[in-house]
C-alpha positions, -999 to +999 in steps of 0.1 A: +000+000+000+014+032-013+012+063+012-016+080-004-034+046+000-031+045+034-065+056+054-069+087+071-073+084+111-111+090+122-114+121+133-124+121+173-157+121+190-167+144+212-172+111+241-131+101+231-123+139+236-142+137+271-129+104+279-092+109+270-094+141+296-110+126+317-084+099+320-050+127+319-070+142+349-071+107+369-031+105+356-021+138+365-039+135+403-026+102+406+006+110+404+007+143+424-014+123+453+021+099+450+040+131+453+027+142+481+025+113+502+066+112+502+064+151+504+078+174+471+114+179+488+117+146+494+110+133+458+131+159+450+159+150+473+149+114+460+158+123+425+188+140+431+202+111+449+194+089+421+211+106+397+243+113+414+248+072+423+239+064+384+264+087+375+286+074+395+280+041+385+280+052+347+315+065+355+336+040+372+315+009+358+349+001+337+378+013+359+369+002+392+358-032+382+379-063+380+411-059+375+415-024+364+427+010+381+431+005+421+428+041+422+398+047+404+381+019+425+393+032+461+378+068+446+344+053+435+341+036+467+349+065+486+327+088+468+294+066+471+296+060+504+298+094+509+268+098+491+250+073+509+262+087+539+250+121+537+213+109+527+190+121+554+175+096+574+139+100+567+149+095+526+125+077+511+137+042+500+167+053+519+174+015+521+181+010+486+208+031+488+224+013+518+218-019+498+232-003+470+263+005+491+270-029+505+268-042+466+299-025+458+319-022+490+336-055+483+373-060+481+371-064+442+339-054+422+326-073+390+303-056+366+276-082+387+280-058+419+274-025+399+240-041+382+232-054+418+237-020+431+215-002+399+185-030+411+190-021+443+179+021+438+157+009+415+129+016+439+141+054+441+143+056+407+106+047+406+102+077+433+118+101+416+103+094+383+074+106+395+085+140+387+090+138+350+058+116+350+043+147+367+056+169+340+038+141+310+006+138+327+006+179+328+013+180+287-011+150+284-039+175+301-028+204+281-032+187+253-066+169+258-079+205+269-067+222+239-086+193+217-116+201+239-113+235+232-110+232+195-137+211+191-160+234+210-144+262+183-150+245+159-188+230+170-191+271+175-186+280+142-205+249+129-235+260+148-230+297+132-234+286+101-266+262+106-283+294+120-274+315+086-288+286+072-319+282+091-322+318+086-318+319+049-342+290+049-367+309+061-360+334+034-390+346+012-382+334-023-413+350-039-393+384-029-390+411-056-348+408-057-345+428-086-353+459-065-323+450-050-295+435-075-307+457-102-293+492-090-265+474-074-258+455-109-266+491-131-237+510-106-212+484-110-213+482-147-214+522-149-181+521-124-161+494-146-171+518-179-159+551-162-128+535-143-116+516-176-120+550-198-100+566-166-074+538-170-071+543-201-071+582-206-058+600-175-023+603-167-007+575-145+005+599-119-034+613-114-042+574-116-019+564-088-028+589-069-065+582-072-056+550-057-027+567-033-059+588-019-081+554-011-062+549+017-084+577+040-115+554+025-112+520+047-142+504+029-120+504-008-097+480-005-073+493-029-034+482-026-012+513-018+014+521-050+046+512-043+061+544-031+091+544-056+068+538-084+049+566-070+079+590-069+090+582-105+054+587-120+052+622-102+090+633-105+094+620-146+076+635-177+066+600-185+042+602-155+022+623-182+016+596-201-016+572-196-016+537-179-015+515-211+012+533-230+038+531-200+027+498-200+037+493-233+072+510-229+077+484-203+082+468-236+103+480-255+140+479-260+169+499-246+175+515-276+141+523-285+130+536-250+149+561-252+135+578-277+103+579-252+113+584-218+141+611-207+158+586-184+156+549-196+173+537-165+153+551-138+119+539-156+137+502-161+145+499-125+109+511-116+085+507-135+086+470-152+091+456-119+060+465-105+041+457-139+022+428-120+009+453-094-004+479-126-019+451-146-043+446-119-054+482-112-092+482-122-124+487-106-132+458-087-127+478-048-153+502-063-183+478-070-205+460-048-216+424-061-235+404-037-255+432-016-237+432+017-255+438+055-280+472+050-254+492+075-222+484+056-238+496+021-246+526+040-212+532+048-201+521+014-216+544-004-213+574+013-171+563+009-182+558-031-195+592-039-166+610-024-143+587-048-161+577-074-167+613-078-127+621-088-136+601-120-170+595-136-192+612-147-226+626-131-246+596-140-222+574-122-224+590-091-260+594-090-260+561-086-237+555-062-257+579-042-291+556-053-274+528-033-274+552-003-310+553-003-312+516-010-296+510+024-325+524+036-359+503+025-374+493+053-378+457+032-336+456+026-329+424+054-360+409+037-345+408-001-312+403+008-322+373+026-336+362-005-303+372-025-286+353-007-309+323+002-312+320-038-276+325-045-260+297-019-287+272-005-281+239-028-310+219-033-292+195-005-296+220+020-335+231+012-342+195+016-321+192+048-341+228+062-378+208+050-369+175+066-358+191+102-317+178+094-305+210+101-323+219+137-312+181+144-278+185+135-281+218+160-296+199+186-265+172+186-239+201+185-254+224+217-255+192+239-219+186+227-213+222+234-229+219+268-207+187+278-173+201+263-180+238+281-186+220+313-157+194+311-132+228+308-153+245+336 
């Protein structure tokens, strides 16, 4: 089976998101009950111990053994009875140390008396393991909450979307939505006529800054001009010329540029380069489409007559202003609900609204909701 055979891993259920915190809960108090019944200094102390005899084991495991260095196995001797020594009494498991002790204090030492000695702390080794099993069973809850939490985002958002569509649902389709799309659809096509013939007809430096000036409008969502190309269409003559014939420069040759712009490098190190971002200069932040919420058309146009004004003609901003008082039928929510209900319910989803799927599917998803908030709680 190839990798792109191989089947994708179910997605979770809400009950194996509840029971796999539930369980990293029992861990995590498990283990800090253990902690506490030896005390958190001890453990600590515990660990501390542990490590310094395995390292000390680790270290001398080949010199001090057998025959090898006298002087390596008089030091390692010394040194981990010493440790042993200086363990306070009430240590838990204190008596695997001492056992551990009497495992290597032998005239000669084999590797034997060294694994005796590891079996003997094994014990405290268990104890102060409970610390980095602490630290797991933390990230284990950490992460089982986090799931939690993103499954309750996500059920959030699911649930969001089931209410747009119950509310779209109940949408009246009979609704006369050409009162609405039709002076939305008659300003958009007047703005793409008047932009293009701007485009194509005004100077590229009065273009760019058209679009330089959108930026005090936050509902056109126009990209800022690069502010070198900016500066070179404002400082140069061929700033004069309209959008499609710099464009068309862009084109030519060294040799023939310069019989149309008065410095052929400065307009090759500026202008080509941002060629993507002129190509797509049109009108598109200045229409509408789909008619949005009643209070951000409002907004909208109000910011379109101001701009829209620097460029078309009269006609063009009467309309914009008609959109103003469209905003304002008291019947607005009512045909764009319609729009809308029209433009994106499938005929899967009417069914689904008519056969009560969709307030079932709601149902499941708020008592999922309900368990996953409380099991955070």
């Amino acid at each position: 089976m190839s990798v792109a055979d191989e089947p994708v891993p179910a997605e979770p259920t809400t009950d194996d998101l509840l029971a796999e915190l539930g369980e990293a809960r029992a861990e995590r108090e498990e283990i800090a009950a253990e902690i506490d019944r030896h005390g958190e200094a001890a453990v600590q102390n515990v660990a501390e111990a542990v490590d310094e005899a395995t390292r000390l084991l680790d270290r001398y495991v080949d010199s001090a053994t057998g025959t090898g260095d006298f002087e390596a196995y008089l030091e390692f001797q010394s040194q981990f009875a010493e440790l042993v020594e200086n363990l306070p009494e009430e240590l838990p498991d204190r008596d695997g140390f001492e056992e551990a002790n009497e495992a290597v204090d032998q005239r000669t030492i084999s590797e034997s008396d060294f694994q005796r000695a590891r079996e003997a702390i094994e014990g405290a080794r268990e104890i102060a393991d409970l610390l980095d099993r602490r630290e797991a069973a933390q990230r284990r809850v950490d992460d089982a909450e986090r799931a939690v939490s993103e499954r309750r985002a996500a059920i959030e958002r699911r649930l969001d979307e089931l209410a747009e569509l119950r509310r779209l649902g109940d949408a009246d389709l009979s609704a006369p939505t050409a009162e609405l799309t039709a002076p939305i659809e008659r300003y958009d096509e007047a703005v793409r006529d008047d932009f293009a013939a701007f485009v194509d007809e005004a100077p590229v430096r009065e273009l760019l800054g058209f679009v330089e000036t959108t930026r005090h409008y936050p509902l056109i969502d126009y990209q800022r001009p690069p502010k070198d190309l900016l500066e070179y269409v404002r400082n140069h003559p061929a700033g004069e010329e309209p959008l499609p014939t710099l464009l068309s420069y862009a084109d030519y040759s060294g040799s023939k540029l310069s019989h149309y712009v008065e410095d052929p490098t400065a307009f090759e190190t500026t202008v080509p380069v941002h060629r993507t971002y002129l190509d797509r200069i049109d009108a598109g932040p200045l229409t509408v489409g789909s008619p949005p919420p009643a209070a951000e058309l409002r907004y909208l146009a109000t910011e379109l007559v101001s701009v829209v004004a620097r460029f078309a003609d009269e006609e063009t901003v009467a309309l914009a202003r008609d959109l103003r008082d469209l905003a304002r039928r008291d019947d607005y929510d009512r045909l764009r609900d319609a729009v809308v209900a029209e433009a994106e319910l499938t005929a899967d989803q009417r069914e689904a609204l008519r056969e009560g799927e969709i307030e079932a599917e709601a149902e499941r998803l708020r008592e999922a909701r309900e368990r996953l908030t409380e099991a955070l709680n």
